[in-house]
C-alpha positions as CSV (number, residue, x, y, z in Angstrom):
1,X,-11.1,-21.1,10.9
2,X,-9.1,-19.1,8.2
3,X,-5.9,-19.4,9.9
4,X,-3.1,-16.5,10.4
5,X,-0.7,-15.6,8.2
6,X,2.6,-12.9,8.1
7,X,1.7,-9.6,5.9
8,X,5.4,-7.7,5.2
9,X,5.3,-4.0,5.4
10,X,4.9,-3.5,1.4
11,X,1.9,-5.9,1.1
12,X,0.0,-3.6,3.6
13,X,1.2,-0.8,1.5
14,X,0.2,-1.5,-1.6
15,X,-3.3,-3.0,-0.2
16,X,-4.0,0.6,1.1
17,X,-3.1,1.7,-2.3
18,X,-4.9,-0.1,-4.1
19,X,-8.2,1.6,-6.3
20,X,-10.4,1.5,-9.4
21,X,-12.0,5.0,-10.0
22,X,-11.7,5.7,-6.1
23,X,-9.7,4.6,-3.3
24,X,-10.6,0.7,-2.7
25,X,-11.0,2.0,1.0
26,X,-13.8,3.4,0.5
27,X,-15.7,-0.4,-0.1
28,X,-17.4,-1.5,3.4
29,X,-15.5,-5.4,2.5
30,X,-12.4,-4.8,1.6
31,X,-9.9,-4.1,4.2
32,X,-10.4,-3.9,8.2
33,X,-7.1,-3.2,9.6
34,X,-7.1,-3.4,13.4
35,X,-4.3,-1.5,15.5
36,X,-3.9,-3.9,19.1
37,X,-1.8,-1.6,20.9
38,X,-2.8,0.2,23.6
39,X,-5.5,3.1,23.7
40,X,-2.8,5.7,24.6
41,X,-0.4,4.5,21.5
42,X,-3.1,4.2,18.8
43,X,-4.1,7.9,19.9
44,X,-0.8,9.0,19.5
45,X,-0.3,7.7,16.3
46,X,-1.6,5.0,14.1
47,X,-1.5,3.7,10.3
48,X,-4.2,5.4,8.2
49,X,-7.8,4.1,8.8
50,X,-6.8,1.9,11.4
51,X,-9.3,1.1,14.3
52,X,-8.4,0.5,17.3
53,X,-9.1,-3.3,19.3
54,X,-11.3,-3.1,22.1
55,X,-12.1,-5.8,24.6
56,X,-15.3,-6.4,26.9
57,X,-14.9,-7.6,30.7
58,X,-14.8,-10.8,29.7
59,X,-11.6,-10.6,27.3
60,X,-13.5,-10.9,24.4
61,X,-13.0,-8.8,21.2
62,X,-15.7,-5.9,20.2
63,X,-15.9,-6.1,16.9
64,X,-15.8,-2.7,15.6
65,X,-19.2,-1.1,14.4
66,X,-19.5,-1.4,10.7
67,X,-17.0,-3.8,10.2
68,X,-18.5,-7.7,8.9
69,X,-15.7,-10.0,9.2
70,X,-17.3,-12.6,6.7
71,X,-16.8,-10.9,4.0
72,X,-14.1,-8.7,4.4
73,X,-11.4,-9.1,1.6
74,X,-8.4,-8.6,3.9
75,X,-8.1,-8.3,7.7
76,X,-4.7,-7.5,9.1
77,X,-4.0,-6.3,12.8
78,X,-0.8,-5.2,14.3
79,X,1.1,-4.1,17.3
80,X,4.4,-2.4,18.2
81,X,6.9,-5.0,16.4
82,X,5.4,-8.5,16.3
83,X,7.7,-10.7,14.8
84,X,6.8,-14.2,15.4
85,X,3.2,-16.2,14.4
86,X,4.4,-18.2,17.4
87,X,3.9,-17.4,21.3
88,X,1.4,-14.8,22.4
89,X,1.2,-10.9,22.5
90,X,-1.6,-8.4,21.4
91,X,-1.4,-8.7,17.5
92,X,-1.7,-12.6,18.1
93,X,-4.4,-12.9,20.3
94,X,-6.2,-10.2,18.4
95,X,-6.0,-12.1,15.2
96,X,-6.5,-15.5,16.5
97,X,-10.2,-14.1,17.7
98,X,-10.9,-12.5,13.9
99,X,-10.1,-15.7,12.5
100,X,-13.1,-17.7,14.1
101,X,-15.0,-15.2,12.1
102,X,-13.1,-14.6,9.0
103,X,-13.0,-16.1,5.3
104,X,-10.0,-15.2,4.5
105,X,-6.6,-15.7,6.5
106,X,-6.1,-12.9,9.0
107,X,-2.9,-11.1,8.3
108,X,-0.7,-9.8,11.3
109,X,1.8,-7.3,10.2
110,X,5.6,-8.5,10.1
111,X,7.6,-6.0,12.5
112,X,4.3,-4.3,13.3
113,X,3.8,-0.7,14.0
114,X,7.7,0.5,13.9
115,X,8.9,-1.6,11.2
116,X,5.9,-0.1,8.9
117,X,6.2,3.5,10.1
118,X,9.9,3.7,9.6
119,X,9.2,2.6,5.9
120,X,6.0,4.8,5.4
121,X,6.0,7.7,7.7
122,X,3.6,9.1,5.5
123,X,0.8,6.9,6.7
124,X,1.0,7.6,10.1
125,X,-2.1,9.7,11.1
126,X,-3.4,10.7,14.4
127,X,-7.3,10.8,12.8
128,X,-9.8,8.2,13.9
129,X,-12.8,8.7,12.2
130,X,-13.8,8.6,8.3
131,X,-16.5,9.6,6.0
132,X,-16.7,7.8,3.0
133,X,-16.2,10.7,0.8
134,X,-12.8,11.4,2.9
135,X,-12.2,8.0,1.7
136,X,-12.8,8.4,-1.6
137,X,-11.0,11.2,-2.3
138,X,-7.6,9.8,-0.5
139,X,-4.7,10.3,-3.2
140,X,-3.5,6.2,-3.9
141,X,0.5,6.0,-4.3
142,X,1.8,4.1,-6.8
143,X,2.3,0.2,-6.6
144,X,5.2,-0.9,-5.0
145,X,7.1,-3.5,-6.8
146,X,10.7,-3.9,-5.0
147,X,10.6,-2.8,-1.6
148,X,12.1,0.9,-1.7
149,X,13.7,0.4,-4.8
150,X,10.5,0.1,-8.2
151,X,7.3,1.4,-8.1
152,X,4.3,1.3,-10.9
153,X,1.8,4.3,-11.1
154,X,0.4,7.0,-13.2
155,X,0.4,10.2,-14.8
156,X,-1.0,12.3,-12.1
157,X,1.2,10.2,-9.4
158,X,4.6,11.1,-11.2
159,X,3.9,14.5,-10.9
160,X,2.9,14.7,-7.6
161,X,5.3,16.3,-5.8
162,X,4.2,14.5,-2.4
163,X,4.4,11.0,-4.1
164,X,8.0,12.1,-5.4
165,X,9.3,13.5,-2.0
166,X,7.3,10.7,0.1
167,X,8.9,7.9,-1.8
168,X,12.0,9.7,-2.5
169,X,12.1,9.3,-6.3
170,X,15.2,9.9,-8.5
171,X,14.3,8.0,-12.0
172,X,11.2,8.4,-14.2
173,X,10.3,6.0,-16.6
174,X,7.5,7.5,-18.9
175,X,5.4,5.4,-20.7
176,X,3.1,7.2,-23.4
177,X,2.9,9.1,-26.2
178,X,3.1,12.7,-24.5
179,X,6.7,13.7,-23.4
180,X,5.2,15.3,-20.4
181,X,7.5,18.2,-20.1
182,X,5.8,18.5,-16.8
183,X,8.2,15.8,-15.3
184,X,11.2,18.1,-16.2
185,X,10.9,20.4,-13.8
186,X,11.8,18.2,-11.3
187,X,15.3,17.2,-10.5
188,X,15.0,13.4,-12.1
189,X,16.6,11.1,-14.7
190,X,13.7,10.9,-17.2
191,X,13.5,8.1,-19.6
192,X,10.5,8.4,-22.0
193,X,9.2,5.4,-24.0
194,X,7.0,6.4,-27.4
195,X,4.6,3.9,-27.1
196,X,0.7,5.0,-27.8
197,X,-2.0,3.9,-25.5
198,X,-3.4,0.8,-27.5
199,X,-3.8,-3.1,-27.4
200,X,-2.0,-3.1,-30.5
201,X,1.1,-1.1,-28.9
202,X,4.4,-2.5,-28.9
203,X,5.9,-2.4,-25.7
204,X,8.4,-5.4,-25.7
205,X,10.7,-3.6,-28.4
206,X,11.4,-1.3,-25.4
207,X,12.2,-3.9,-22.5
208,X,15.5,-4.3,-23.0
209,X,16.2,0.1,-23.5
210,X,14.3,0.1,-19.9
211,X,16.0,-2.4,-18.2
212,X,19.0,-1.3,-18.9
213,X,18.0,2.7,-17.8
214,X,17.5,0.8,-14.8
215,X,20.1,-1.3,-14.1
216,X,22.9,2.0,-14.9
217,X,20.5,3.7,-11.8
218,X,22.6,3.3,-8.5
219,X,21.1,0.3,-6.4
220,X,19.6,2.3,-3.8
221,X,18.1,4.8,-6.2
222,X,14.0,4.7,-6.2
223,X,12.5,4.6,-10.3
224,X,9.2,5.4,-10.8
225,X,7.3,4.1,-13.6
226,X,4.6,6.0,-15.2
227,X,1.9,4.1,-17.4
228,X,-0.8,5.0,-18.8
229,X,-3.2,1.8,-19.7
230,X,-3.8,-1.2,-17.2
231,X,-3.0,-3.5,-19.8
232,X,0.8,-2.0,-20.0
233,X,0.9,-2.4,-16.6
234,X,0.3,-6.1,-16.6
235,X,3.0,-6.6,-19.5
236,X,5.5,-5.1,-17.9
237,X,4.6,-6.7,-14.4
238,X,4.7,-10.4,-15.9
């Protein structure tokens, strides 16, 4: 048995963010995430893609169709506002079934339901079903890197004015060599940072000019940083 483990709110977040060409949900084995509330709650309102847990007349879990635990990346189930790995309650028994089945650890979501919501309304959805095109063409936000505070992403993201509004963005730190006057119609402190998108770039020389563009921002004031090469984005990560 894999074992359970805590998932906090931004892990789950930037696991349904997460993509390559296309949204990462759209891979059959890479996330199941299993809502163990009530029929009548999940209907209401659930987090995107979530399925909901059903159980036969013998209290066992029904596995939902499509899903192969073996070989699913990530598995994480919630309720209204677990809190605890300890005790019982619907997230908990719900997980402690996956896990006979699972590789990985089975992730229960800190705070559940609410505690997510109130952090992403944006996520809540009311839709059960999926075609893997819908999938595909979901819209990833950017990375979240301190909870409500940093977040990593692209071009196309920092011009969005959903991502901008959803995340309530005040700061944009460009990195590329296009201005992108685009950003300026917004109403947002814009640092640019003239670095060209290359191996060979130089984008140490810059650290300290960034860090301190954010450390002037006010402490609850959401940056957004725009680059444009995965390898920039590992830099500036580590």
């Amino acid at each position: 048995m894999a074992g359970t483990t805590f998932c906090e709110a931004s892990e789950l977040y930037n696991i349904l963010n997460q993509y390559t060409r296309l949204s990462r949900l759209a891979e059959f084995n890479f996330l199941c995430l299993i809502d163990a509330r009530a029929k009548g709650q999940y209907n209401a309102s659930h987090i995107i893609t979530a399925r909901n847990a059903k159980w036969d007349s013998k209290g066992k879990l029904i596995m939902p169709v499509g899903v192969e635990v073996e070989s699913m990346r990530y598995i994480v189930v919630y309720d209204s506002s677990t809190s605890s790995l300890q005790g019982s309650g619907e997230a908990i028994e719900c997980a402690e079934a996956l896990t006979k089945s699972s590789r990985y650890p089975v992730q229960i979501l800190k705070g559940g339901y609410q505690r997510f919501s109130a952090f992403y309304p944006f996520f809540r959805t009311q839709k059960i079903l999926y075609t893997i095109k819908e999938l595909e063409s979901l819209r990833p936000y950017p990375v979240e890197l301190l909870p409500g505070q940093l977040y990593l992403g692209n071009y196309k993201q920092a011009i969005n004015p959903h991502v901008l509004k959803d995340l309530k963005l005040s700061a944009l730190v460009n990195v590329s060599e296009d201005s992108c006057h685009m950003f300026e119609k917004g109403n947002h402190t814009i640092l640019h940072i003239n670095v060209s998108d290359s191996v060979e770039a130089d984008l140490y020389s810059s650290f300290e000019r960034i860090c301190v563009f954010i450390g002037e921002l006010n402490v609850f004031c959401s940056t957004f940083l725009d680059v444009t090469c995965y390898y920039l984005l590992l830099l500036f990560v580590y």
